[in-house]
N, C-alpha and C positions, 0 to 999 in steps of 0.2 A: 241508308236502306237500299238494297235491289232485289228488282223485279227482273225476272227471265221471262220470255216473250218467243213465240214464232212468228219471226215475220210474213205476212200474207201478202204482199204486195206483187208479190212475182214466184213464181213454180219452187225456187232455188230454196224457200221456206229455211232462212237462216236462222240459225241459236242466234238470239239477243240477249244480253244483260244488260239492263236499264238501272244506272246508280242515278237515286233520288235523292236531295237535300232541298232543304228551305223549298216545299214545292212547289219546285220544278225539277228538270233532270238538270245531270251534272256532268252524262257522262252515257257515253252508249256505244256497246263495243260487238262485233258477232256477225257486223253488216259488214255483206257484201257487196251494198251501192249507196248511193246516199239516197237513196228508196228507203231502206230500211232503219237509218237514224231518223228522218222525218217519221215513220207508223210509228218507231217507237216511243219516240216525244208526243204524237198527238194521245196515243194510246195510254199513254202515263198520266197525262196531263188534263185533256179534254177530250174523250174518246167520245168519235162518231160513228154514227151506222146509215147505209142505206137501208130505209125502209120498205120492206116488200110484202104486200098483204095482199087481201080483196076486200073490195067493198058489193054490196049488195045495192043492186040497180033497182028502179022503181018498176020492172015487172020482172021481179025476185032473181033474176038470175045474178051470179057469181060476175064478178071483174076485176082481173089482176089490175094493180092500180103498185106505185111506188111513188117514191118521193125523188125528186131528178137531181138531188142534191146529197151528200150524208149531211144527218142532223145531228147536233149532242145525243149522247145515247140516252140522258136523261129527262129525254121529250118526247121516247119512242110512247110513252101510255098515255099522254095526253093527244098526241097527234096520233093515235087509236080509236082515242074516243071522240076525236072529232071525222076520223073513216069512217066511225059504225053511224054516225049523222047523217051521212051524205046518202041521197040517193039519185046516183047519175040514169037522168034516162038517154034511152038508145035514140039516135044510132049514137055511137061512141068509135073514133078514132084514134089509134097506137100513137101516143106522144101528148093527146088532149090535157088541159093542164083542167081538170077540174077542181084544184083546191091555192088560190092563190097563198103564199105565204102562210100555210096550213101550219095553226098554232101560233105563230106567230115566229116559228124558226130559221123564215129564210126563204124558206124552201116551198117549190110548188109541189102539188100531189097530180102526179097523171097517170094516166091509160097506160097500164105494160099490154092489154090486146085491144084487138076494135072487135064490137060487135053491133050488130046491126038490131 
């Protein structure tokens, strides 16, 4: 089986063709650094995301908030529904990790702004 793929890792956004067997890949050809064989193995295989959302503070205001890590993509709606739980109060500073190990993926959840 293949998969065609843009790579996102750098501007240069190469044609990938990603051949799958017994999955895993097999075979990945289109890249032009070895940037591009690695997204397209994780992307085939066990594709991740950074998460970027806002969570709602305990006096209602908005807070860009992400995960400082990418997670499997398949933990983006659980580690959603553990964002929409939280409620960070102020003051809040850029980098703050207000969610240890958020879901259980690894990954901490913090502050993309500060607000006071």
């Amino acid at each position: 089986m293949a998969v065609n793929l843009i790579c996102i890792e750098c501007p240069r956004g190469c044609e990938l063709r990603v051949e799958i067997a017994d999955g895993g890949v097999s075979g990945v050809t289109g890249n032009f650094c070895p940037k591009g064989k690695l997204y397209a193995e994780t992307e085939c295989v066990r594709p991740t995301r950074v998460l970027t959302t806002t969570a709602r503070m305990a006096d209602g205001r908005m807070l860009p908030v992400k995960t400082a890590r990418p997670i499997a993509k398949d933990k983006l709606f659980s580690v959603m529904a553990a964002v929409n739980r939280l409620l960070p109060a102020p003051p809040v500073v850029i980098g703050q990790i207000l969610a240890e190990n958020i879901s259980g993926t690894g990954a901490n959840l913090v502050a993309a702004a500060a607000k006071n």
